[in-house]
MIGUTOR-966060 format. One record per residue (C-alpha): residue number from 1; residue in one letter; x negated, y negated, z. Coordinates in Angstrom, 1 decimal, m for minus. Last residue first. Example, Ala and Ser with C-alpha at 12.3 -4.5 7.8 and 13.67 -1.06 7.14 Angstrom:
% residues 2
2, S, m13.7, 1.1, 7.1 $
1, A, m12.3, 4.5, 7.8 $
//
This chain:
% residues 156
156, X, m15.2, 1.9, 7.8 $
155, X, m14.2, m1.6, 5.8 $
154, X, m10.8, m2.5, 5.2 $
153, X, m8.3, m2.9, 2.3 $
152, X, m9.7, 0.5, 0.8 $
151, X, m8.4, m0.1, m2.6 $
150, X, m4.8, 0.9, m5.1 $
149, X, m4.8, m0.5, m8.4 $
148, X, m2.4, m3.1, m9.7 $
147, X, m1.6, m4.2, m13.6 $
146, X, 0.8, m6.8, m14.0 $
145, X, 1.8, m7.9, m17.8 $
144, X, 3.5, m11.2, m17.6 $
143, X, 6.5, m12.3, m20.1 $
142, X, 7.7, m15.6, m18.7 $
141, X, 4.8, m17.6, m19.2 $
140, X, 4.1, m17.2, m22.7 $
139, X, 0.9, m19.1, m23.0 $
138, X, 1.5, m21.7, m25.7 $
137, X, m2.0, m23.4, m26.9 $
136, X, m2.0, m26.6, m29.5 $
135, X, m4.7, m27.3, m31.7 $
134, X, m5.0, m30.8, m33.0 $
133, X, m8.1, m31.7, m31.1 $
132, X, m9.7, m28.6, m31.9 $
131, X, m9.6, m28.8, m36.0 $
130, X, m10.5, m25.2, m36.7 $
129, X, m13.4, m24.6, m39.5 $
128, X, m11.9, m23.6, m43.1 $
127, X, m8.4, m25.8, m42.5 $
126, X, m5.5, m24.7, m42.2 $
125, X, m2.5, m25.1, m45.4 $
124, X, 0.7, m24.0, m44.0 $
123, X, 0.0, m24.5, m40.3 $
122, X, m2.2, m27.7, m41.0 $
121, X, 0.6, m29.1, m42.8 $
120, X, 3.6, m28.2, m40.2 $
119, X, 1.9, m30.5, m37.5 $
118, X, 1.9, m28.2, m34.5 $
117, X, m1.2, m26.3, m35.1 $
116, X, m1.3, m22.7, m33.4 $
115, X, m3.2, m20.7, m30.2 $
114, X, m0.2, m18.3, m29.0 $
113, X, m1.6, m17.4, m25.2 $
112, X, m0.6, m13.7, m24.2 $
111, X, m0.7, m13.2, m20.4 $
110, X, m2.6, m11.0, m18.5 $
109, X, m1.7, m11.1, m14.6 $
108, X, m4.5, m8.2, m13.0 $
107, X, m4.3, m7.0, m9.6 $
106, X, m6.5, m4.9, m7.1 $
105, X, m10.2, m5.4, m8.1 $
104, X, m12.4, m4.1, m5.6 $
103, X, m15.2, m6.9, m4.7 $
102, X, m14.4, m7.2, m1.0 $
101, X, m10.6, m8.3, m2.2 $
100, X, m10.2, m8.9, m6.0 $
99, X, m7.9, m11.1, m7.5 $
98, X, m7.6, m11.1, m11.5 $
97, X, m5.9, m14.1, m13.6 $
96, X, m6.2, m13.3, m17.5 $
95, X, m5.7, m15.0, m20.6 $
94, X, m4.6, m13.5, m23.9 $
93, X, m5.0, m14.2, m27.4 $
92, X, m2.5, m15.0, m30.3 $
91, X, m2.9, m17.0, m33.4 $
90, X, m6.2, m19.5, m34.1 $
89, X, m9.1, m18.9, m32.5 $
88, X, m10.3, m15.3, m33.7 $
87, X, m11.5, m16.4, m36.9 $
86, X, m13.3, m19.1, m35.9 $
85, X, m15.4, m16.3, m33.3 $
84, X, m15.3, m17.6, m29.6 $
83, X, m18.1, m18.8, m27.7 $
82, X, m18.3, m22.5, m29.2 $
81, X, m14.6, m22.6, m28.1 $
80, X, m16.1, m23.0, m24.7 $
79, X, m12.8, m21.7, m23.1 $
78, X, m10.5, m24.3, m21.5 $
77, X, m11.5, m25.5, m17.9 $
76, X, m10.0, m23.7, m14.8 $
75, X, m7.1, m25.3, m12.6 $
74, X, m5.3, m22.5, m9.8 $
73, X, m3.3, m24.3, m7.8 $
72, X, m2.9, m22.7, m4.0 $
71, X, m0.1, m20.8, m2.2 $
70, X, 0.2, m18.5, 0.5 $
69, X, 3.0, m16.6, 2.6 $
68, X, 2.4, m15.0, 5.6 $
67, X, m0.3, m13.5, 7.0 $
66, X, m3.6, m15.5, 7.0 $
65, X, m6.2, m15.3, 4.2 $
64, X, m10.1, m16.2, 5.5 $
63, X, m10.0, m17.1, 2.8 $
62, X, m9.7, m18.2, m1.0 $
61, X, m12.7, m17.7, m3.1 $
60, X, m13.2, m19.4, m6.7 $
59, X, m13.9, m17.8, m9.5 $
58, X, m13.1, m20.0, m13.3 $
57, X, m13.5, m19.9, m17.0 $
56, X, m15.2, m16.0, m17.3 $
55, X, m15.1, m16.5, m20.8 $
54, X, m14.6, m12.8, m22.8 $
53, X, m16.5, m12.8, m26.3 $
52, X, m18.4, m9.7, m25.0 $
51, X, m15.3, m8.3, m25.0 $
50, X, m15.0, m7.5, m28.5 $
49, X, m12.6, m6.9, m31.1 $
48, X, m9.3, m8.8, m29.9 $
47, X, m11.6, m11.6, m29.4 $
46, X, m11.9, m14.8, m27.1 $
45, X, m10.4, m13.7, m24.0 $
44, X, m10.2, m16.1, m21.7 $
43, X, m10.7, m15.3, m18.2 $
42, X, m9.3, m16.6, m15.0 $
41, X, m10.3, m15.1, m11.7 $
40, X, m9.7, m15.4, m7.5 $
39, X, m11.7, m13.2, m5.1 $
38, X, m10.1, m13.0, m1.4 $
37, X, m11.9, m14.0, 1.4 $
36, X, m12.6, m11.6, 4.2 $
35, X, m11.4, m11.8, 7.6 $
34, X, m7.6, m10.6, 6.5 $
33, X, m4.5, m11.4, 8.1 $
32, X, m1.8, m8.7, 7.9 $
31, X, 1.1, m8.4, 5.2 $
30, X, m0.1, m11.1, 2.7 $
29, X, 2.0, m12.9, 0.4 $
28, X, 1.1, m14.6, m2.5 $
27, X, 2.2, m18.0, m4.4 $
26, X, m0.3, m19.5, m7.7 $
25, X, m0.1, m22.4, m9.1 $
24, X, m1.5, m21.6, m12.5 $
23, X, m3.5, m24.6, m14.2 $
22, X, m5.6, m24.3, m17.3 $
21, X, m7.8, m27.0, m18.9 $
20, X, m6.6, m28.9, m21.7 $
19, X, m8.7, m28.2, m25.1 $
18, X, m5.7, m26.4, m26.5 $
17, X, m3.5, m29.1, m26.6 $
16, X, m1.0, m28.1, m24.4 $
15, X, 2.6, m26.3, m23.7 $
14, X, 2.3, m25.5, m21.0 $
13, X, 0.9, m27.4, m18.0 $
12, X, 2.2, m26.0, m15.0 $
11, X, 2.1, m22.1, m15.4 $
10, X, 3.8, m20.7, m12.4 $
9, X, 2.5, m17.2, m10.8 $
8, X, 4.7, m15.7, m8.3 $
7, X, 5.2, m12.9, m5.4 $
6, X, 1.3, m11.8, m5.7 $
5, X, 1.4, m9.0, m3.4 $
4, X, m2.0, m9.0, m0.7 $
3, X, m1.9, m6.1, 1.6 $
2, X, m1.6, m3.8, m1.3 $
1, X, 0.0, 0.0, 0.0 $
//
């Protein structure tokens, strides 16, 4: 049984130009109070193909957690665009919040992220390289897929 159950994730700026960083406010509950901070993560990931494309675009720790219910903001920077393959920017990706607890990974949020122009020209005719400042990201916030794996909660 998790100590820790995320109970909700809200995306707060979405739609966005795709250069905008990322913010997920973030609402968990945990069962019994635990000495050790929890592990937070967002990554980007940048190809379909590979995952050495994968941006690692924020970890912070939160803790010592108290029971009860929690809640922080999330913010991480958009992905170095630089790091990703041109072909693999525009159309759908994914972005990923993990939480680990004593450096097991227990839960894993992916949502997909449509990366498209808004202005009807660029969509029908785009360009050869990707014109940043006029790309626009929609992460679909309402379709998340959870993955949790069971972990020794305490030490001994």
């Amino acid at each position: 049984m998790s100590i820790v159950n995320i109970t909700n994730i809200r995306v707060l700026n979405n739609p966005t130009l795709f250069t905008e960083d990322y913010q997920f406010e973030i609402t968990f509950e945990c069962i019994s109070p635990l000495p050790d901070d929890l592990e937070w993560k967002i990554i980007y990931v940048g190809s379909s193909e590979s995952d050495q494309y994968d941006q690692v675009l924020d970890c912070i720790m939160v803790g010592p957690v108290p029971s009860g219910i929690n809640q922080f903001i999330f913010q991480a920077p958009a992905p170095n665009p630089d790091r990703i393959p041109q072909s693999e920017i525009l159309d759908v990706t994914v972005i990923i919040i993990t939480c680990s607890y004593n450096d097991q990974e227990f839960v894993r949020v992916g949502y997909y992220v449509n990366n498209e122009y808004i202005e009807e020209e660029l969509r029908e005719n785009p360009p050869e390289r990707v014109v940043l400042d006029k790309l626009y990201r929609n992460i679909l916030a309402d379709k998340p897929r959870v993955t949790r794996r069971p972990i020794k909660w305490q030490c001994g």
